[in-house]
N, C-alpha and C positions, 0 to 999 in steps of 0.2 A: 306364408312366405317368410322364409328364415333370412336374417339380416347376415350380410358377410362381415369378419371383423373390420375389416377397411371402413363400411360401412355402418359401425356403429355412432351412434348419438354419444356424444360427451354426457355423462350426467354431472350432476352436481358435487358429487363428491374428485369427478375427474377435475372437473375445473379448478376446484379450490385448491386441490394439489399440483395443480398447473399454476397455477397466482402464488401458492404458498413457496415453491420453487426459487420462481422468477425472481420472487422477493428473498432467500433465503440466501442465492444466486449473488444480487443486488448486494446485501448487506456484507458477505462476505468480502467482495471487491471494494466497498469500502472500506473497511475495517484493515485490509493488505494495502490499500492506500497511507493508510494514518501512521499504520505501523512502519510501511516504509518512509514515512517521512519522520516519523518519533525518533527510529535507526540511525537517519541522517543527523539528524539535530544531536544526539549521544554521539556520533566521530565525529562534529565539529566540537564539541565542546571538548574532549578527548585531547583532540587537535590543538586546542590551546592549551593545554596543561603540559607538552612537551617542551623537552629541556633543546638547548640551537644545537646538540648534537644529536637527537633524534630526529630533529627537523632538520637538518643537512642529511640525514641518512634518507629520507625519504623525498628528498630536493626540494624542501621550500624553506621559504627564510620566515621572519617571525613576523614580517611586513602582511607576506601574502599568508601565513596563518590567523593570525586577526581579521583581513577581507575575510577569509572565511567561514570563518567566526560569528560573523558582524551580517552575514546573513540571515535572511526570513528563514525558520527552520519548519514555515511548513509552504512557501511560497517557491524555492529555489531549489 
């Protein structure tokens, strides 16, 4: 009696590449987490090196450039 493929058993090698995945999967979504927060943290810092005519060009004053500045760069 021949097994259908629907019907096949995971072996051992299918598993591990099912876990190796998930994990592979896993680290990646980390790692685009860090880096979007890393991103963040370089335009704030960016952000305060502008001169009050670059920051009137892009509407904020120097008040609200320091707030956010002055943020967690991996929290916010």
């Amino acid at each position: 009696m021949a097994l259908e493929l629907s019907e096949r058993l995971e072996t051992p090698r299918d598993i591990v590449r099912s876990k190796f995945n998930a994990t592979s999967r896993w680290v990646r979504q980390l790692l685009a987490a860090v880096d979007h927060r890393l991103e963040k943290r370089r335009s704030r810092r960016i952000l305060c090196d502008l001169t009050e005519d670059e920051l009137r060009d892009v509407g904020l004053t120097r008040a609200q450039a320091r707030a956010e500045t002055a943020k967690s760069w991996f929290w916010s």
